[in-house]
Backbone as numpy.savetxt, mean C-alpha at the origin, in Angstrom:
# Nx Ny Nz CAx CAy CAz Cx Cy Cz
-2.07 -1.03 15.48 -3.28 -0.64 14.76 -2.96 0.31 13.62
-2.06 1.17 13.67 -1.63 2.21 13.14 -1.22 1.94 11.81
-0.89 0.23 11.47 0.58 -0.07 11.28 -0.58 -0.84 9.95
-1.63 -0.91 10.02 -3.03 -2.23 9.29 -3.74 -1.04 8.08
-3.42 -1.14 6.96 -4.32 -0.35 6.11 -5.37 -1.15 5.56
-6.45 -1.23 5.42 -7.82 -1.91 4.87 -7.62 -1.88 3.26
-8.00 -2.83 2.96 -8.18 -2.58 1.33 -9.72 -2.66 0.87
-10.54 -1.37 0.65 -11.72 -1.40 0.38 -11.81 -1.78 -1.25
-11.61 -3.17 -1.13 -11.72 -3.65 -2.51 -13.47 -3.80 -2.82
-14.11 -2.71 -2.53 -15.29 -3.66 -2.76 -16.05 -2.88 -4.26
-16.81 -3.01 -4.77 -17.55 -2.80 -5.88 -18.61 -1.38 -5.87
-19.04 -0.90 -4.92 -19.72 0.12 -4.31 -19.30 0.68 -3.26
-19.46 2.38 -3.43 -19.30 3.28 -2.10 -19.92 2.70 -0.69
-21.67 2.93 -1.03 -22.02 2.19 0.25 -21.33 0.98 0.50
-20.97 -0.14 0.28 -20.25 -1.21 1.00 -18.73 -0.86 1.87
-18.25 0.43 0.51 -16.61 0.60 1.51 -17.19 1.43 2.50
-17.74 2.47 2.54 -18.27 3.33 3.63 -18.52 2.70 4.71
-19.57 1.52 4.44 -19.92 0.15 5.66 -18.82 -0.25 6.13
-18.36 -1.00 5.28 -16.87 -1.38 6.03 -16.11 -0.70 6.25
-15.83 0.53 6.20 -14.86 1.73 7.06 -15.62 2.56 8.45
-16.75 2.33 8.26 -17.52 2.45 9.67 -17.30 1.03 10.83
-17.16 0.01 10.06 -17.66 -1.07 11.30 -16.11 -1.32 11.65
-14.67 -0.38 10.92 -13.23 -1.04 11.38 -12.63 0.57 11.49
-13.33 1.65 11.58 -12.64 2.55 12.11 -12.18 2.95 13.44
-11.46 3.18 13.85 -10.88 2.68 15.01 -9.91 1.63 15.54
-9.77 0.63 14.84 -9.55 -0.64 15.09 -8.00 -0.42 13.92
-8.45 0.22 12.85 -6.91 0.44 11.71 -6.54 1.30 11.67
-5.76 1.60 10.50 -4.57 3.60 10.80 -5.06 3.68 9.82
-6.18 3.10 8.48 -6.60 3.82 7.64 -7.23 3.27 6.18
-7.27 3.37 5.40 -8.42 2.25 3.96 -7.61 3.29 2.71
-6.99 1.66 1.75 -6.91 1.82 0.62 -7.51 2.31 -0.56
-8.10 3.24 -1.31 -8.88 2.70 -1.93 -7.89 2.14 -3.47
-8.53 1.71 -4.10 -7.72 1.15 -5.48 -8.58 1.12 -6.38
-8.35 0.43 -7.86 -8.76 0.72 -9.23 -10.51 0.26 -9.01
-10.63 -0.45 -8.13 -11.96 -1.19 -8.46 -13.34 -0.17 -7.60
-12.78 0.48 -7.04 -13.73 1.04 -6.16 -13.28 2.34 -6.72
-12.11 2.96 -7.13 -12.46 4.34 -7.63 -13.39 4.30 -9.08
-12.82 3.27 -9.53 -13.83 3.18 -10.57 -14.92 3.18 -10.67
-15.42 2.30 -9.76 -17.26 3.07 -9.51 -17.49 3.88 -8.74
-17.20 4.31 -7.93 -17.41 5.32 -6.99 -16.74 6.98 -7.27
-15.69 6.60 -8.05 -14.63 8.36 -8.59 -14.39 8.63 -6.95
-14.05 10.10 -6.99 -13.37 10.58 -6.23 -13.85 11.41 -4.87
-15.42 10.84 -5.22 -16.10 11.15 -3.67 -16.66 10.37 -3.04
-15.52 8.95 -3.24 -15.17 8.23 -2.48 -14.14 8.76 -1.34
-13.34 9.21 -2.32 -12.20 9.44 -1.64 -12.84 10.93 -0.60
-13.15 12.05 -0.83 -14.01 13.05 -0.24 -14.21 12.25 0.86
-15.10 11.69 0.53 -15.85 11.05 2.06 -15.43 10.50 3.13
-14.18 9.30 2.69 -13.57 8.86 3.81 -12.18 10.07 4.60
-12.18 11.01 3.67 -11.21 12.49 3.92 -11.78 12.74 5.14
-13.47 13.29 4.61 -14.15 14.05 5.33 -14.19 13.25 6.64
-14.67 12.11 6.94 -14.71 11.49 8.11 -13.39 11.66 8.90
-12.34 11.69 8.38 -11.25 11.71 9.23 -10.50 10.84 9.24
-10.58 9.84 7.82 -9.81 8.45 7.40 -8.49 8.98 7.02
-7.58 8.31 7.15 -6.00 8.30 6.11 -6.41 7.65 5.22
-6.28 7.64 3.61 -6.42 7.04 2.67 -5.32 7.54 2.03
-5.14 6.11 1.67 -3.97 5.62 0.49 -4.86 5.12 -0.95
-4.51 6.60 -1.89 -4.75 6.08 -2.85 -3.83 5.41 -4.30
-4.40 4.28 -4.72 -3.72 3.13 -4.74 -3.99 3.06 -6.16
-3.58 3.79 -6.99 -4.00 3.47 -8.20 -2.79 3.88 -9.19
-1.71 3.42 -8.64 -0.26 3.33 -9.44 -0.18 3.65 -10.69
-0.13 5.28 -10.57 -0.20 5.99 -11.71 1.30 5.69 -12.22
1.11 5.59 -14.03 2.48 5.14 -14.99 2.10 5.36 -16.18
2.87 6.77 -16.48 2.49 7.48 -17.64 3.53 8.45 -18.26
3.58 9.36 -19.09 4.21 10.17 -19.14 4.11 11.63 -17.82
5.58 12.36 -17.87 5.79 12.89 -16.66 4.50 13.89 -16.67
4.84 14.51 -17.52 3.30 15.62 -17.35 1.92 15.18 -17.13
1.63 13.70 -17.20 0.38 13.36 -16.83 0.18 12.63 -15.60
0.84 12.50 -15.41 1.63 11.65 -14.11 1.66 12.82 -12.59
2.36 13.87 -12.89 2.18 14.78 -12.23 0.99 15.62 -11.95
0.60 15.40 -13.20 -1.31 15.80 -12.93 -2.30 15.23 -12.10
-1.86 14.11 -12.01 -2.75 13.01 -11.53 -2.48 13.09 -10.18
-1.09 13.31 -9.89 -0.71 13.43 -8.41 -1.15 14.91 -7.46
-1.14 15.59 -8.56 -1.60 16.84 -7.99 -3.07 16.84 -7.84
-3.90 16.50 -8.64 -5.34 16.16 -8.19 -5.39 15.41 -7.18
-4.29 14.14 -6.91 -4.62 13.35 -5.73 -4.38 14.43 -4.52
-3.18 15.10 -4.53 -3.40 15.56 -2.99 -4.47 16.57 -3.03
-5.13 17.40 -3.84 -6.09 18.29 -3.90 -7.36 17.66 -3.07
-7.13 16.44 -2.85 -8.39 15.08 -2.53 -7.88 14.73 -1.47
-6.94 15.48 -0.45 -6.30 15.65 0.57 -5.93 13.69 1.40
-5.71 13.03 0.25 -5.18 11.50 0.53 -4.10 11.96 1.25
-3.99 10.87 2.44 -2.51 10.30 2.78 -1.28 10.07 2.54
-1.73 9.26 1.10 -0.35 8.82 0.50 -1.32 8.45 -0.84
-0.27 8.53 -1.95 -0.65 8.26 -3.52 0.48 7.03 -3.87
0.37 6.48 -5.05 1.38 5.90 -5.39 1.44 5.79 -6.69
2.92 5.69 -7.57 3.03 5.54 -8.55 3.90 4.43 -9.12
4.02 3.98 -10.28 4.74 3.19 -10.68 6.86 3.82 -10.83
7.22 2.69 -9.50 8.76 3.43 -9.97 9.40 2.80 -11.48
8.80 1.75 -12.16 9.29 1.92 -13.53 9.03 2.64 -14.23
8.14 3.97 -14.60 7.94 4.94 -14.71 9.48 5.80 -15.04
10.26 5.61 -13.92 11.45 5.86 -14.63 11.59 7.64 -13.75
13.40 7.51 -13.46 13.44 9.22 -12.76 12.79 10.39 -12.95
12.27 10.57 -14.28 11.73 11.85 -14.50 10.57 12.26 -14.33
9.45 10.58 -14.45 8.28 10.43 -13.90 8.23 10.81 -12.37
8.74 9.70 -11.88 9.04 10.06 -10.70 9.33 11.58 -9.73
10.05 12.24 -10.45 10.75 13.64 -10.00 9.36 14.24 -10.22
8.76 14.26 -11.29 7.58 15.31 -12.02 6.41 14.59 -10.76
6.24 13.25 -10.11 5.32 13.27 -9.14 5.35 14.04 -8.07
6.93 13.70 -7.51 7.58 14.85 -6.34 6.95 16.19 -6.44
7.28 16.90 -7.42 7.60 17.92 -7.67 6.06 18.70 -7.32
4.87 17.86 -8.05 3.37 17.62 -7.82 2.83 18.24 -6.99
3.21 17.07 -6.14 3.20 17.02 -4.58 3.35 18.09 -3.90
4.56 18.73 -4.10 5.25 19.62 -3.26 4.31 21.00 -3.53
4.04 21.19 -4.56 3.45 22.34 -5.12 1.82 22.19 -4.56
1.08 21.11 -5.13 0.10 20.72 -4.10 0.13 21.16 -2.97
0.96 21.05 -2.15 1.22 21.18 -0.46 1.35 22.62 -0.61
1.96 23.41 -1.56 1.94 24.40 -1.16 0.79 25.81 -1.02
-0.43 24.84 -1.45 -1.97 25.67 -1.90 -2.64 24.90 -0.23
-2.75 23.61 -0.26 -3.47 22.68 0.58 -2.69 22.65 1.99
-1.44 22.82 2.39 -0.47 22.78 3.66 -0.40 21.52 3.93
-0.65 20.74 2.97 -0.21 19.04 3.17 -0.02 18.57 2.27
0.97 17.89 2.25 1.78 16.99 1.08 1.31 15.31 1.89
0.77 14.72 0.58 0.56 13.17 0.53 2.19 12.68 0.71
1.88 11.21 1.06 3.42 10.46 1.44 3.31 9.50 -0.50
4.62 10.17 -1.31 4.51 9.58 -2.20 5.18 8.05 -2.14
4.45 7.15 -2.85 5.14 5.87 -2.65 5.35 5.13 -3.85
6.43 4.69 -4.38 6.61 3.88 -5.83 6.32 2.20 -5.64
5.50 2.28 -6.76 5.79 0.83 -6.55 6.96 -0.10 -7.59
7.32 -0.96 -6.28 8.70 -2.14 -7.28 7.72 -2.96 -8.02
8.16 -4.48 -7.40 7.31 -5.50 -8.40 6.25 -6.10 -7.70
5.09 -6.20 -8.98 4.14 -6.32 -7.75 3.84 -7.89 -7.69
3.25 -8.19 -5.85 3.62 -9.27 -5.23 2.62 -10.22 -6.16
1.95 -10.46 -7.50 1.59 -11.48 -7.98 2.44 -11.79 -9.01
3.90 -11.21 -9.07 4.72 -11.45 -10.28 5.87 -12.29 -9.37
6.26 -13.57 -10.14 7.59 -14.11 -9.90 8.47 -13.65 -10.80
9.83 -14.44 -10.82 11.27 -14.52 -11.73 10.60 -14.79 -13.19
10.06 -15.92 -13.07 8.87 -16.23 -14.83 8.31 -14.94 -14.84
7.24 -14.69 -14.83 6.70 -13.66 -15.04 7.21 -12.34 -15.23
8.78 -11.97 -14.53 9.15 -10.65 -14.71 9.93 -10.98 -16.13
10.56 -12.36 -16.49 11.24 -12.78 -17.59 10.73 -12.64 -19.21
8.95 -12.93 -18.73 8.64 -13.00 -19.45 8.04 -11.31 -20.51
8.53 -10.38 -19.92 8.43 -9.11 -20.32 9.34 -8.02 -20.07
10.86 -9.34 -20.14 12.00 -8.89 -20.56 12.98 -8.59 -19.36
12.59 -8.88 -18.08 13.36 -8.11 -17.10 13.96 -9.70 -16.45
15.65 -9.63 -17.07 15.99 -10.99 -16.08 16.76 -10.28 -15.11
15.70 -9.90 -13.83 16.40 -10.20 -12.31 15.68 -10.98 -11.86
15.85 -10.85 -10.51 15.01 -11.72 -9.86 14.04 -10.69 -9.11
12.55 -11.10 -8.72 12.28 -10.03 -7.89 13.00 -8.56 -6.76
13.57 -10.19 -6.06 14.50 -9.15 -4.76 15.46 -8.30 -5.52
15.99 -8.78 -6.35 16.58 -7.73 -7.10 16.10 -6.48 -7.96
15.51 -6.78 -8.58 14.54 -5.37 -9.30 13.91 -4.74 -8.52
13.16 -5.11 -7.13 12.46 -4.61 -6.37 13.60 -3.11 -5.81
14.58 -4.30 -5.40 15.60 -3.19 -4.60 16.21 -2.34 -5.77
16.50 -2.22 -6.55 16.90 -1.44 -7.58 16.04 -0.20 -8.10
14.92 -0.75 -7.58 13.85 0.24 -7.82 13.58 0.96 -6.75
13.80 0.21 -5.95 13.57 1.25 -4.42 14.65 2.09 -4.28
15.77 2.01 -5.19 17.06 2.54 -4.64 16.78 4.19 -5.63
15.80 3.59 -7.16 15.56 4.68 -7.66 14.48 5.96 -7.47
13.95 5.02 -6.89 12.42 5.73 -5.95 13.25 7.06 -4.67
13.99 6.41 -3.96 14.50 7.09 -2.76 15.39 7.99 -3.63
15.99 7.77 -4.46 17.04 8.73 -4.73 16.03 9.92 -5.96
15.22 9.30 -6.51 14.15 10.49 -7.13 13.12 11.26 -6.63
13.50 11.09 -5.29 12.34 11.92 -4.01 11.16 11.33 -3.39
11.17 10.31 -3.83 9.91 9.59 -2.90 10.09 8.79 -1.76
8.57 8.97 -0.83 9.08 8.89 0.70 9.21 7.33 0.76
8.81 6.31 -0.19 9.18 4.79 0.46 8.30 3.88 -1.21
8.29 3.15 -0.62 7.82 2.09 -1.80 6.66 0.91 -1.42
5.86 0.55 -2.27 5.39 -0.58 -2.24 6.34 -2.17 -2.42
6.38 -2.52 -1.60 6.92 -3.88 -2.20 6.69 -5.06 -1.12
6.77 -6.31 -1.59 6.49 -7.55 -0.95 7.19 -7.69 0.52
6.91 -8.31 1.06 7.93 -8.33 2.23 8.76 -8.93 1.96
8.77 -9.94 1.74 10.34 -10.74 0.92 10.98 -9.98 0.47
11.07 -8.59 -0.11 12.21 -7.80 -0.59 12.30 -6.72 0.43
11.77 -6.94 1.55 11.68 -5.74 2.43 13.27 -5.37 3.45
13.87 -6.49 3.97 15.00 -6.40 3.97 16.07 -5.82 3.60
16.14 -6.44 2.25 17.24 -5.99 1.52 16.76 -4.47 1.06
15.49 -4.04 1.37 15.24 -2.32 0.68 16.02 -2.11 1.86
14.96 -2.25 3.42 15.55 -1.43 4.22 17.10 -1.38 4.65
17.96 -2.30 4.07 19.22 -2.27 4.12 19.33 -0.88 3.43
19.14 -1.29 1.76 19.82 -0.48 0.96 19.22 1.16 0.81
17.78 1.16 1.96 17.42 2.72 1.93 17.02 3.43 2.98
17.33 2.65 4.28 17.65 3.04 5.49 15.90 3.06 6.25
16.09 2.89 7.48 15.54 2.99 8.54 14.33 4.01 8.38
14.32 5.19 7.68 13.00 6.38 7.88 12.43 6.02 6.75
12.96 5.12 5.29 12.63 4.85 4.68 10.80 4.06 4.28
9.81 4.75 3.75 8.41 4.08 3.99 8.34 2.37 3.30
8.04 1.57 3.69 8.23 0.13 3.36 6.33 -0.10 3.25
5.44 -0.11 2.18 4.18 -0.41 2.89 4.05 -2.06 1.66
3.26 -2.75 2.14 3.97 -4.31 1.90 2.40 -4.51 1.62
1.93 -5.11 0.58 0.42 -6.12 0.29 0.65 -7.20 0.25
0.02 -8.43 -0.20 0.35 -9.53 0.15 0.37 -10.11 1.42
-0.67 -9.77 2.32 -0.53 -10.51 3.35 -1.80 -11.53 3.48
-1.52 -12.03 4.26 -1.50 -13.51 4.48 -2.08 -13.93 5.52
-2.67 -14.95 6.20 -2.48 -15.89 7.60 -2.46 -14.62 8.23
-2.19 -15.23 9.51 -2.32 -14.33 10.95 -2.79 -14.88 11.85
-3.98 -14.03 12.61 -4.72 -14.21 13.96 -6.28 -14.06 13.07
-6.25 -13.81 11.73 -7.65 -13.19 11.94 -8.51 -14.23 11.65
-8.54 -15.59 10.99 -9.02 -16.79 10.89 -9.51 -17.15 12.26
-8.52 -17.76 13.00 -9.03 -18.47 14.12 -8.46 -17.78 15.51
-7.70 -16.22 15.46 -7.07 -16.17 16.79 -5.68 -16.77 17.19
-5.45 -17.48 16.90 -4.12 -18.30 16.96 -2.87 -17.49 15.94
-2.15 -17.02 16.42 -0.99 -16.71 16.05 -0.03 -17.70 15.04
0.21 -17.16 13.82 0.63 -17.93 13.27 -0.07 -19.28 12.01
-1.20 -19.46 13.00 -1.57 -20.62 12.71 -2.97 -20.82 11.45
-3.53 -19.32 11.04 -4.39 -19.12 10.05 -3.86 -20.02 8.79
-4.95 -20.72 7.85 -4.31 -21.47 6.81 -4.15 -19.84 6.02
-2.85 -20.10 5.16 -2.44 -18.94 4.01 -3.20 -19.53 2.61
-4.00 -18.50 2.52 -4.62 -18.32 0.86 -3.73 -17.50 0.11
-2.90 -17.89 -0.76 -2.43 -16.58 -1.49 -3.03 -16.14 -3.04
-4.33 -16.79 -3.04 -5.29 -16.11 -4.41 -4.34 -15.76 -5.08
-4.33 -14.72 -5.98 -3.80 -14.02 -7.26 -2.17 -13.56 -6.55
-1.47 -13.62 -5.14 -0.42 -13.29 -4.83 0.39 -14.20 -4.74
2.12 -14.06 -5.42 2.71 -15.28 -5.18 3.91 -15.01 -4.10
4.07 -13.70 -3.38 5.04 -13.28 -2.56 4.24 -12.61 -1.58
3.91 -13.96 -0.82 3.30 -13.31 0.87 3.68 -13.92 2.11
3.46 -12.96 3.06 3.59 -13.19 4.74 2.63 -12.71 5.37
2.65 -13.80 6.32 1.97 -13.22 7.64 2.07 -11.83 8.05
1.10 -11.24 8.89 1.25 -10.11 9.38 2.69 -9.42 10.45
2.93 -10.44 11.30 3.80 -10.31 12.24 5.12 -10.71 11.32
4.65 -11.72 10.69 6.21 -12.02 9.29 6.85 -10.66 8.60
5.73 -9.74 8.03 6.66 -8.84 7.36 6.30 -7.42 8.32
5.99 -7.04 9.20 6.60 -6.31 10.39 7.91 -6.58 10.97
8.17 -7.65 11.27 9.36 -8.48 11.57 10.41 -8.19 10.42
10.18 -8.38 9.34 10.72 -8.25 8.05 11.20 -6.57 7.95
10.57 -6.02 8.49 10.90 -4.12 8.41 10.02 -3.58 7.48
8.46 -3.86 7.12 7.36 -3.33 6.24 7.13 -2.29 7.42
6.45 -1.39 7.37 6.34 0.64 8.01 4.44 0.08 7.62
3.71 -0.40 6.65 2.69 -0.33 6.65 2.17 -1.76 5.82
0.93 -2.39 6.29 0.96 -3.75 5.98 -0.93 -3.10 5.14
-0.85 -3.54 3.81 -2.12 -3.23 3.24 -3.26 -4.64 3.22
-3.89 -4.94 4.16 -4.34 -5.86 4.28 -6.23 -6.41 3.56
-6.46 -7.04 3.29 -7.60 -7.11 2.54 -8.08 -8.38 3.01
-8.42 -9.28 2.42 -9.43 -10.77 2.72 -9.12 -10.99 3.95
-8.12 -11.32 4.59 -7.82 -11.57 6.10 -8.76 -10.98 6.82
-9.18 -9.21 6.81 -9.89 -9.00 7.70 -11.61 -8.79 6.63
-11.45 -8.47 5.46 -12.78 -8.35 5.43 -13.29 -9.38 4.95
-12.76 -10.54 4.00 -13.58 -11.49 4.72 -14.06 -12.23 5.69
-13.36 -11.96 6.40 -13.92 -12.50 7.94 -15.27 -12.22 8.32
-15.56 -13.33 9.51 -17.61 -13.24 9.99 -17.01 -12.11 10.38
-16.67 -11.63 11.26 -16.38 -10.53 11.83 -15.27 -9.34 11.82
-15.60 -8.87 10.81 -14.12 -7.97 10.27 -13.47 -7.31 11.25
-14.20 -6.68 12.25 -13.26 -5.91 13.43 -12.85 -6.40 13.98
-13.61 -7.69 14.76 -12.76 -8.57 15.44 -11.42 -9.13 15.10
-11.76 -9.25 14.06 -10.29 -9.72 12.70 -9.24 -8.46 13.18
-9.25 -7.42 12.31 -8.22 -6.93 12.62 -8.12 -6.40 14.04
-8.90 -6.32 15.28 -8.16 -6.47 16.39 -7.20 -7.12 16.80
-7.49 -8.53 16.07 -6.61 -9.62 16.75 -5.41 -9.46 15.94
-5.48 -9.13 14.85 -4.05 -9.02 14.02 -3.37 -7.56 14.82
-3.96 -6.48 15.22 -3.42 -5.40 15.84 -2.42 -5.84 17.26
-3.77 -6.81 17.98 -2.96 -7.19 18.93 -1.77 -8.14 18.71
-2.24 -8.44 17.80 -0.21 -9.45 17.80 0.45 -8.65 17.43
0.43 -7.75 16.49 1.26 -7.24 16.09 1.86 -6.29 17.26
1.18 -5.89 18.04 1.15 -5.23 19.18 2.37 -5.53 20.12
2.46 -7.31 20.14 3.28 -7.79 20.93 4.83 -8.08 20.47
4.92 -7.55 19.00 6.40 -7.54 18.38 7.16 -6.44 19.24
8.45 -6.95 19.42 9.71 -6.22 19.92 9.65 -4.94 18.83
């Protein structure tokens, strides 16, 4: 359960509020991202604080260092979970988020879990080519994770398909939190056997696929809230996941 973050992609406060009431309990916590801070600002974020939510806020700040660090320091002031930024942003961005953070924590007594993001899971090899970067995903991903960990941040966003080769190359305590998921239990119950929509994503897995894979946190969205029954949904994805070694 711990392991399932919600993505309150929705258009209005009241709707994410609704849907963080009818699946609290059931997840370890709700995304919010560009579409819902945008209408709602930052007492969105207040609110699901105040209730007692973990929120990951998801709005992959990539800017210069001094504004970058601003942004992060307002985020933990908004006492989030975890923030994230863009690791192409580059070491110094990066360091100046750390650094944020740390100072943040030192007014508030909690530091957010910073997380970079590699490439994100609606980009292939074309697509990264086409704005100059010839690796291949798995490769840039991990290259970036290697710069993320070594510029102070606690883990990364990235696909599960590159989740492997991070946790090779950045060890075991390393944070892995993975979007793009997929199929599951929450369709029909059946393990495995949900048809996969991958909409706007072209690097996805199943739930139990990139747990298996070594993802630390799976950011999940249509699987459970579109579902007739969203809690029921991610119960059933909790419980399989439940049953991994």
């Amino acid at each position: 359960m711990d392991r399932i973050l919600i993505a309150l992609d929705t258009a209005t406060a009241a709707e994410a509020l609704s849907l963080a009431e009818a699946l609290r309990g059931a997840v370890g916590g709700f995304k919010v991202g560009h579409q819902l801070f945008t209408s709602a600002g930052p007492d969105i974020v207040r609110a699901l604080v105040d209730r007692g939510d973990r929120v990951f806020l998801d709005l992959k700040y990539h800017d210069i260092p001094n504004t970058v660090a601003g942004a992060v320091q307002s985020a933990s002031t908004l006492g989030v979970w975890m923030v994230n930024v863009h690791a192409s942003g580059g070491r110094t961005m990066l360091q100046a988020a750390r650094t944020a953070a740390d100072r943040a924590a030192e007014r508030t007594g909690r530091r957010p879990l910073l997380i970079a993001v590699t490439v994100l899971t609606s980009l292939d090899a074309s697509a990264l080519a086409s704005v100059g970067v010839d690796r291949t995903p798995l490769d840039q991903a991990t290259r970036l994770a290697g710069l993320a960990r070594d510029s102070g941040c606690d883990g990364v966003v990235a696909s599960a398909q590159e989740t492997p080769a991070i946790r090779r190359a950045c060890g075991t305590d390393f944070v892995i939190v993975t979007p793009g998921i997929r199929g599951g239990t929450a369709t029909d119950g059946k393990p495995g056997a949900a048809a996969r929509t991958a909409d706007d994503q072209v690097r996805t897995m199943t739930p139990a696929e990139a747990i298996r894979a070594g993802s630390s946190y799976l950011v999940i969205g249509r699987p459970i809230t579109g579902a007739a029954n969203p809690r029921d949904a991610a119960i059933r994805i909790a419980d399989e996941l439940a049953t991994l070694p």
